[in-house]
PyMOL commands that place a pseudoatom at each C-alpha (Angstrom):
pseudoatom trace, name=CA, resn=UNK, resi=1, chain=A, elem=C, hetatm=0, pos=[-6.077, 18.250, -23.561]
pseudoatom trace, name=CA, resn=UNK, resi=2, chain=A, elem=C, hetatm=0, pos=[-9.336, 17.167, -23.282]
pseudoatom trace, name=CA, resn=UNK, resi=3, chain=A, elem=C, hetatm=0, pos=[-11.319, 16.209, -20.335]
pseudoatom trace, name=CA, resn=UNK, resi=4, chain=A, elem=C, hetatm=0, pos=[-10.908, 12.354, -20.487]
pseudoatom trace, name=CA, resn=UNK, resi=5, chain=A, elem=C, hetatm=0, pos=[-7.484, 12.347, -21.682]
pseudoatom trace, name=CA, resn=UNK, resi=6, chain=A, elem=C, hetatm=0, pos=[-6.687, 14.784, -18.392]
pseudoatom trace, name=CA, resn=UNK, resi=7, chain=A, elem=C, hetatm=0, pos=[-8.520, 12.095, -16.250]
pseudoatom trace, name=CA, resn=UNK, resi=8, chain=A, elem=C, hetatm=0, pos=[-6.843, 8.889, -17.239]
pseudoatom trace, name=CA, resn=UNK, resi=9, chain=A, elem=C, hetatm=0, pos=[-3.495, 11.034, -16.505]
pseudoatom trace, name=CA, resn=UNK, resi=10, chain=A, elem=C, hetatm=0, pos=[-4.816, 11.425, -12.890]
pseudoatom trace, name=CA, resn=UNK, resi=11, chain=A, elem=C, hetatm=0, pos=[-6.173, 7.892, -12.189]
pseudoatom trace, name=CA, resn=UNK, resi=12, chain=A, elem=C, hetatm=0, pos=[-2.507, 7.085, -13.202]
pseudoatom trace, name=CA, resn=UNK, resi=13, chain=A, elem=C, hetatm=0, pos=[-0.594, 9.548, -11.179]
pseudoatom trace, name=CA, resn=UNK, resi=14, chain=A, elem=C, hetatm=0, pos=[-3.045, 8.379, -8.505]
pseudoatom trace, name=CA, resn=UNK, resi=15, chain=A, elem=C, hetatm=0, pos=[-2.098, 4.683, -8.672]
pseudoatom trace, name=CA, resn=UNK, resi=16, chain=A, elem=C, hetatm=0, pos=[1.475, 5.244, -9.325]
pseudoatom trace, name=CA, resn=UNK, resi=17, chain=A, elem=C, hetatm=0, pos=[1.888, 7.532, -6.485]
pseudoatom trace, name=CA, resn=UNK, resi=18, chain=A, elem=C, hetatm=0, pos=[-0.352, 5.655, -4.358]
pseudoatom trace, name=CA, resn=UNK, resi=19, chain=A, elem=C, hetatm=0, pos=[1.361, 2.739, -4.668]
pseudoatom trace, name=CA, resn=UNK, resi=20, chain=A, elem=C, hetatm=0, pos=[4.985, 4.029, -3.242]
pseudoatom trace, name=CA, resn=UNK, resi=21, chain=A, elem=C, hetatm=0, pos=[4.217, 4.852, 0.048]
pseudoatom trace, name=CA, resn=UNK, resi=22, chain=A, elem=C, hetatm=0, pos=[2.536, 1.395, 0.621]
pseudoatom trace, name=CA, resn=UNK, resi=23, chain=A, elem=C, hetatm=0, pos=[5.111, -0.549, -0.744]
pseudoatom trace, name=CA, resn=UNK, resi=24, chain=A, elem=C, hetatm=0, pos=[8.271, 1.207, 1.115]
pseudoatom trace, name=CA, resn=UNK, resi=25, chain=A, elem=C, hetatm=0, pos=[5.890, 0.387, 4.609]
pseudoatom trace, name=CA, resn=UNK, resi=26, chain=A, elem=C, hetatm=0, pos=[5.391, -2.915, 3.732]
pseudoatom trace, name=CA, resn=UNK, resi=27, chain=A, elem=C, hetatm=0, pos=[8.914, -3.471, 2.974]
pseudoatom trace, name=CA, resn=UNK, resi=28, chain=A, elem=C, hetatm=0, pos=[10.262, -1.797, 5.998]
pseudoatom trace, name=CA, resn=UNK, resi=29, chain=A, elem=C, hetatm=0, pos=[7.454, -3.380, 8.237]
pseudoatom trace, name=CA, resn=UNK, resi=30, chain=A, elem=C, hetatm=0, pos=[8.287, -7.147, 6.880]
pseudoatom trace, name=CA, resn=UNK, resi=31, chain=A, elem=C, hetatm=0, pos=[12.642, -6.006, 7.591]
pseudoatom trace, name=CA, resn=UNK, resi=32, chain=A, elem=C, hetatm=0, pos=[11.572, -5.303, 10.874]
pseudoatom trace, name=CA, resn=UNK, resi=33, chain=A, elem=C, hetatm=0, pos=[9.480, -8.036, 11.381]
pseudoatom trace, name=CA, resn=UNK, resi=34, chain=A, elem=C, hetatm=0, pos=[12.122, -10.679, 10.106]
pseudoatom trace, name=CA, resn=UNK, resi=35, chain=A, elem=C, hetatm=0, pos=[15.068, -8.689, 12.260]
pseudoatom trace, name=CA, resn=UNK, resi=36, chain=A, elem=C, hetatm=0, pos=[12.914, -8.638, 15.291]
pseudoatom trace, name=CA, resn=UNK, resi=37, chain=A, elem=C, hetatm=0, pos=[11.991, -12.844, 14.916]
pseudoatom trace, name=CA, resn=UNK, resi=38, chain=A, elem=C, hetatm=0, pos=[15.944, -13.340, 14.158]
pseudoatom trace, name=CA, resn=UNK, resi=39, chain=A, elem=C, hetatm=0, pos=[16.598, -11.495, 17.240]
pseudoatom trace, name=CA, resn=UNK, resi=40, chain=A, elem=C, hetatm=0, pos=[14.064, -13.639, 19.741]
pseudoatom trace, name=CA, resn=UNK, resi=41, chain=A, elem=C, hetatm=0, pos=[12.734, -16.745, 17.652]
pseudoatom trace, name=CA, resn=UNK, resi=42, chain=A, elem=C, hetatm=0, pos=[10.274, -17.444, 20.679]
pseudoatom trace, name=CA, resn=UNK, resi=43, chain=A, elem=C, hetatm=0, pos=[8.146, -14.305, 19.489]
pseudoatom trace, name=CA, resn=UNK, resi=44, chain=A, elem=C, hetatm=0, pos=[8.005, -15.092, 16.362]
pseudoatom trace, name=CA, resn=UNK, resi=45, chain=A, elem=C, hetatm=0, pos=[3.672, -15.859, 16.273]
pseudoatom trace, name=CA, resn=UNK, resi=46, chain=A, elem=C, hetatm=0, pos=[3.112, -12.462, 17.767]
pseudoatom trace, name=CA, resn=UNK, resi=47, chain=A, elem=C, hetatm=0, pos=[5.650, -10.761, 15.725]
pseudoatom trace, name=CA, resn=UNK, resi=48, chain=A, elem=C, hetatm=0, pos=[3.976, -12.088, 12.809]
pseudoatom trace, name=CA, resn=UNK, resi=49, chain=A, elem=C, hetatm=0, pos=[0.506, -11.292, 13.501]
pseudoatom trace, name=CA, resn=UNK, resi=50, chain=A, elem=C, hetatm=0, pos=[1.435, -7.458, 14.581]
pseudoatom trace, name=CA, resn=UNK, resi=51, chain=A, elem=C, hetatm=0, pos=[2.997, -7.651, 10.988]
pseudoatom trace, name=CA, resn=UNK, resi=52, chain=A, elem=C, hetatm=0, pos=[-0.017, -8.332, 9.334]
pseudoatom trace, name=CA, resn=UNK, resi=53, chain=A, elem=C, hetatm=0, pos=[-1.992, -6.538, 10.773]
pseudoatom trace, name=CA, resn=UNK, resi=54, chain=A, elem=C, hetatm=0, pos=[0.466, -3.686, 10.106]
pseudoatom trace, name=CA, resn=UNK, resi=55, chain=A, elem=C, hetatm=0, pos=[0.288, -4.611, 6.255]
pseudoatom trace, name=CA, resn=UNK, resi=56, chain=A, elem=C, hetatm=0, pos=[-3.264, -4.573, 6.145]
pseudoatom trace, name=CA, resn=UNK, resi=57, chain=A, elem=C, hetatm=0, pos=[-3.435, -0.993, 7.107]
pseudoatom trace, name=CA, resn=UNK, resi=58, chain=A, elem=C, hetatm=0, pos=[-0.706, 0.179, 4.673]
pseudoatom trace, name=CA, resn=UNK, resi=59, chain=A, elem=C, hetatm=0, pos=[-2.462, -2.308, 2.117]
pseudoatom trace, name=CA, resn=UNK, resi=60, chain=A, elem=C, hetatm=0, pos=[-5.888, -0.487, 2.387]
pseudoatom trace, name=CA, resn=UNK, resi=61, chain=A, elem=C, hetatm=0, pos=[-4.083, 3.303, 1.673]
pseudoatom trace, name=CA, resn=UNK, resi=62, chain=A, elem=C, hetatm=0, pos=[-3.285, 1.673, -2.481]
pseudoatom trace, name=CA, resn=UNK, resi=63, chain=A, elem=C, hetatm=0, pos=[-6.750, 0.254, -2.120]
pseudoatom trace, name=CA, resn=UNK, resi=64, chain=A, elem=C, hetatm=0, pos=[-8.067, 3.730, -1.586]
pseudoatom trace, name=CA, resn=UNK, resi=65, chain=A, elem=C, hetatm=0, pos=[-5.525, 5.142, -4.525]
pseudoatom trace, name=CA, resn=UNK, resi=66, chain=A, elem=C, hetatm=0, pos=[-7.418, 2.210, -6.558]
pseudoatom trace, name=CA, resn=UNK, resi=67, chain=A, elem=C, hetatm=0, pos=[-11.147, 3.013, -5.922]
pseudoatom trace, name=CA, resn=UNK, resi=68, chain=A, elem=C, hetatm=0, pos=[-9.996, 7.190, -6.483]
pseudoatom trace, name=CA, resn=UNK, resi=69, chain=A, elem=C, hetatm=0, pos=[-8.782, 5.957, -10.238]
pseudoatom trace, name=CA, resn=UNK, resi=70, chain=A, elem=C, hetatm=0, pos=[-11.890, 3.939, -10.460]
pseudoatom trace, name=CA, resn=UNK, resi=71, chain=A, elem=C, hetatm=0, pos=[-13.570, 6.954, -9.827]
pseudoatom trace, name=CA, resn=UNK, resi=72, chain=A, elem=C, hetatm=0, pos=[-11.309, 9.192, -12.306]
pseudoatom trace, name=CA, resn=UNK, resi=73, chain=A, elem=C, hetatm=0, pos=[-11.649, 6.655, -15.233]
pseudoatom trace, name=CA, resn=UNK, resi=74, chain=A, elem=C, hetatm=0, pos=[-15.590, 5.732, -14.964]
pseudoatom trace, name=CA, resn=UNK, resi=75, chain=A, elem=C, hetatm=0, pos=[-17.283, 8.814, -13.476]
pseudoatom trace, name=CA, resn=UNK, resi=76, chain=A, elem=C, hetatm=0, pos=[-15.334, 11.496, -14.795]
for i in range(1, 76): cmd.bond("trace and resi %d" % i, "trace and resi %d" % (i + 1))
show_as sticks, trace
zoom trace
C-alpha cells in the first residue's frame, strides 16, 4: 500500500471514529436535557443553556477528528 492510499485510510478511520463518541454525548446530553425540563418545566432556560454549552464541547472533539484528516489528506 502506498503512502497516500495508507493516509486517506487514516483520515477516514479518524473521522469515522471521531465522530462516535461525539454523537452518543450529544445524544445522551440532549435525553437528559429533555428528561430533566419534563421533570421541572420552570428550569427549562438554564437547562437548555447548560445543554449547549455541553454540546459545544463534545462538538469541538469531531472538529478536532476533522482538522487531524485535513491534515492526513493534504500534508501527508
Amino acid at each position: 500500500m502506498d503512502p497516500k492510499a495508507a493516509a486517506l485510510l487514516a483520515a477516514g478511520l479518524c473521522m469515522g471514529l471521531g465522530a462516535i463518541g461525539p454523537g452518543l454525548a450529544i445524544g445522551n446530553l440532549v435525553g437528559k436535557a429533555v428528561e430533566g425540563i419534563a421533570r421541572q418545566p420552570e428550569a427549562g432556560g438554564q437547562i437548555n443553556t447548560v445543554m449547549f454549552i455541553g454540546i459545544a464541547f463534545a462538538e469541538a472533539i469531531s472538529l478536532y477528528a476533522l482538522v487531524v484528516a485535513f491534515m492526513l489528506i493534504f500534508v501527508a
